[in-house]
Backbone as JSON, one array per atom type, in Angstrom:
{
  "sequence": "XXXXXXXXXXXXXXXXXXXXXXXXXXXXXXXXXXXXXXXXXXXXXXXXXXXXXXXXXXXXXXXXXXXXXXXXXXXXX",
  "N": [[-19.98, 18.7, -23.28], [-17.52, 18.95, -21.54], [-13.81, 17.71, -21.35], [-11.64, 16.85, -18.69], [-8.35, 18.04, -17.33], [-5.78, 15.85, -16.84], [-4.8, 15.04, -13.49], [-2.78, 13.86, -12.34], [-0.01, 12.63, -14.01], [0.4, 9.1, -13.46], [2.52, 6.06, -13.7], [2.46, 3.03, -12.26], [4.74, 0.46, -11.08], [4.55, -3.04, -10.86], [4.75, -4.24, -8.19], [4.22, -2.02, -6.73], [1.91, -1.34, -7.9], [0.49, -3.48, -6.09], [0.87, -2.45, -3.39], [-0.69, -0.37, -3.35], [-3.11, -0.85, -3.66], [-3.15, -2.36, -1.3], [-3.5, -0.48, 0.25], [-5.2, 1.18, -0.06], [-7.16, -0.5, 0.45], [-6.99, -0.23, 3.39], [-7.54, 2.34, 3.65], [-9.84, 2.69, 2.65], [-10.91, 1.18, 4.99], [-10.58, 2.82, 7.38], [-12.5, 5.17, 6.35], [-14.83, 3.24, 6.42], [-15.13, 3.07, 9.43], [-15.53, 5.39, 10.25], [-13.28, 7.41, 10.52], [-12.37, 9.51, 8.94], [-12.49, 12.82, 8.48], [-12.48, 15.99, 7.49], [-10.21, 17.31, 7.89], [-8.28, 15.27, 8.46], [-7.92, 13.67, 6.42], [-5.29, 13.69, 4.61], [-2.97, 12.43, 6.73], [-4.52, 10.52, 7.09], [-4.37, 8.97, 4.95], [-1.6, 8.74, 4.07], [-0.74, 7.32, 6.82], [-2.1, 4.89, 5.91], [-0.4, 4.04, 3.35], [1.78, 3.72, 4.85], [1.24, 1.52, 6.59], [0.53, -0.6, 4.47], [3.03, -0.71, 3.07], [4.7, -1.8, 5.54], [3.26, -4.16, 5.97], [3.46, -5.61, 3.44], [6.63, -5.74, 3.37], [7.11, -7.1, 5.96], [5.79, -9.49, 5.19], [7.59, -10.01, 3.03], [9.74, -11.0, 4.23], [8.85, -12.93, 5.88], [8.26, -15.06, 3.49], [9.8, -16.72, 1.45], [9.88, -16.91, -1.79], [9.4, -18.81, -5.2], [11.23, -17.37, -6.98], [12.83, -16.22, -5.54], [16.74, -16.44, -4.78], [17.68, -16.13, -1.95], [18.34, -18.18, 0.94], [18.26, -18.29, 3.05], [16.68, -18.8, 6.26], [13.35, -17.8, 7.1], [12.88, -17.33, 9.49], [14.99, -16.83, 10.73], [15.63, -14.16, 9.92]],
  "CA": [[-19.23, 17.98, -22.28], [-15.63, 19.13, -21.53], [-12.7, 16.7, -20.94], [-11.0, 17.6, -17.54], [-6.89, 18.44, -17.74], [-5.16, 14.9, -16.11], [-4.26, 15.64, -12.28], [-1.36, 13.65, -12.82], [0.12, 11.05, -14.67], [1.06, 8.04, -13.04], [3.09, 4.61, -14.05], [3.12, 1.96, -11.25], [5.01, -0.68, -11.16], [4.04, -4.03, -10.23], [4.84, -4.06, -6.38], [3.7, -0.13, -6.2], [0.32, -1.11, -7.42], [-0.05, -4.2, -5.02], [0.85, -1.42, -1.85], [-1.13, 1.24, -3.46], [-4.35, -1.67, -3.73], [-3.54, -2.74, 0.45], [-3.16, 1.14, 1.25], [-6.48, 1.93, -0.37], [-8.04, -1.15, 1.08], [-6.72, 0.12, 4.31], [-7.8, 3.79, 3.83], [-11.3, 2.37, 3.25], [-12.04, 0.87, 6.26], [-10.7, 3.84, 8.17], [-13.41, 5.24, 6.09], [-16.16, 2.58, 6.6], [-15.04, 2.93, 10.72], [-15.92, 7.1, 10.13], [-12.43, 8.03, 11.29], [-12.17, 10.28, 7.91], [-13.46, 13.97, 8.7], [-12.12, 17.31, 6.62], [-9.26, 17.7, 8.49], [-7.15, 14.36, 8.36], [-7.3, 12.51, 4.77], [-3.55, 13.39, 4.44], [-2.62, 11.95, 7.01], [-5.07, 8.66, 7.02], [-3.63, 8.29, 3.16], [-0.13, 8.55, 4.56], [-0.67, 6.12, 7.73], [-2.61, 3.74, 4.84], [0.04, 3.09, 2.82], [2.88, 3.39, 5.63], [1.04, 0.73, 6.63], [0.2, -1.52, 3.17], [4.36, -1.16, 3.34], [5.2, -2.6, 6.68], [2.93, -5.27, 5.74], [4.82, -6.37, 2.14], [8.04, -5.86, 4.57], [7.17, -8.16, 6.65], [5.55, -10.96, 4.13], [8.58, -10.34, 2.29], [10.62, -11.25, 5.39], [8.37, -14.56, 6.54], [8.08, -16.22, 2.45], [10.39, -17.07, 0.16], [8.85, -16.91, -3.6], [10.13, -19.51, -5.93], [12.07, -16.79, -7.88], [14.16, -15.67, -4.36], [17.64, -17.47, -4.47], [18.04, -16.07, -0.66], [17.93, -19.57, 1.13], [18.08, -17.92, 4.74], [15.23, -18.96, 6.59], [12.67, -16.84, 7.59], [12.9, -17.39, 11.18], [16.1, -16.42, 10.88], [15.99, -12.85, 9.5]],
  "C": [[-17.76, 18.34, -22.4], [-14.79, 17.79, -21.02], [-12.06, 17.4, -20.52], [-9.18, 17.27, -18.33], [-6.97, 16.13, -16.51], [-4.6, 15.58, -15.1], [-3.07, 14.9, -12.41], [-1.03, 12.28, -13.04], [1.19, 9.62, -13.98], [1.59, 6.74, -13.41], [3.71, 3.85, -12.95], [3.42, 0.75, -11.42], [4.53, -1.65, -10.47], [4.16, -4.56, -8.26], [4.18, -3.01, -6.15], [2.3, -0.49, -6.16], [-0.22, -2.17, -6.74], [-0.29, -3.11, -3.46], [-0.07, -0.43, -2.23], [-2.46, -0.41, -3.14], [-4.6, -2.01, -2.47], [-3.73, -1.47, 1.07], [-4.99, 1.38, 0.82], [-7.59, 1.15, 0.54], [-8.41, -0.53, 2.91], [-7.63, 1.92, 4.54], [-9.63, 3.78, 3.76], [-12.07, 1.73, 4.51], [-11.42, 1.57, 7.44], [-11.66, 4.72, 7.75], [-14.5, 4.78, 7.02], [-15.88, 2.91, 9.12], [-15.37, 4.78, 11.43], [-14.72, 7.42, 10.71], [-11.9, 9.24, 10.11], [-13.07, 11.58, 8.46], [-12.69, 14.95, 7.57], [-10.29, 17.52, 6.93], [-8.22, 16.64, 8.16], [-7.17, 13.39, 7.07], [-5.93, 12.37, 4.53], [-3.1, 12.58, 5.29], [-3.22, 10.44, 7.48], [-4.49, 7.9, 5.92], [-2.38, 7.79, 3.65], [0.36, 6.95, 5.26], [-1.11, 4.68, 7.09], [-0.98, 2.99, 3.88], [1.45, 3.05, 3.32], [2.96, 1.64, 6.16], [1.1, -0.95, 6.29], [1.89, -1.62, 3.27], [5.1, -2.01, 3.79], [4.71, -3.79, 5.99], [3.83, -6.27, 4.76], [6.12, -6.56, 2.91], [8.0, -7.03, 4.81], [6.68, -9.37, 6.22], [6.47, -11.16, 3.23], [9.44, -10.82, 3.12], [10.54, -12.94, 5.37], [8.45, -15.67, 5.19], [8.95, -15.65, 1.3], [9.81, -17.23, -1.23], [9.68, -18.12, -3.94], [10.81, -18.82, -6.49], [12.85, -16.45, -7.01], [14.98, -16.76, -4.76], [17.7, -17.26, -3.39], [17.77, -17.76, -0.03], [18.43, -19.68, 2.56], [16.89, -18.4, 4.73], [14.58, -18.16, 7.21], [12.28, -16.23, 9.02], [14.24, -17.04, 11.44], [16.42, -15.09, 10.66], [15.28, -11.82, 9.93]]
}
């Protein structure tokens, strides 16, 4: 049994691997919907976690955490 080389070494931080976990979710059900063929994985990966992004964006926009001091309101920004 050989042990393959590492394709590459990654360390994500705690936000990275929430967007990488909505991007993948995302990239699977362009999967499960067969829109994956030979040709476009790069750019379904891409649009996945452009995606998983916007999203955090914009839930970071609408809710305040208990650790934010910001004390704009969310309807406001």
């Amino acid at each position: 049994m050989s042990i393959r080389e590492p394709i590459a070494a990654l360390k994500l931080e705690g936000s990275e691997k929430e967007v990488m976990h909505a991007a993948s979710r995302i990239f699977a059900a362009f999967i499960a919907a067969g829109h994956l063929d030979e040709t476009n994985q790069d750019q379904l990966i891409e649009t996945s976690v452009r995606v998983a992004v916007e999203v955090a964006r914009q839930t970071d926009l609408a809710i305040q955490s208990d650790g934010e001091t910001n004390t704009r309101s969310a309807l406001s920004r």
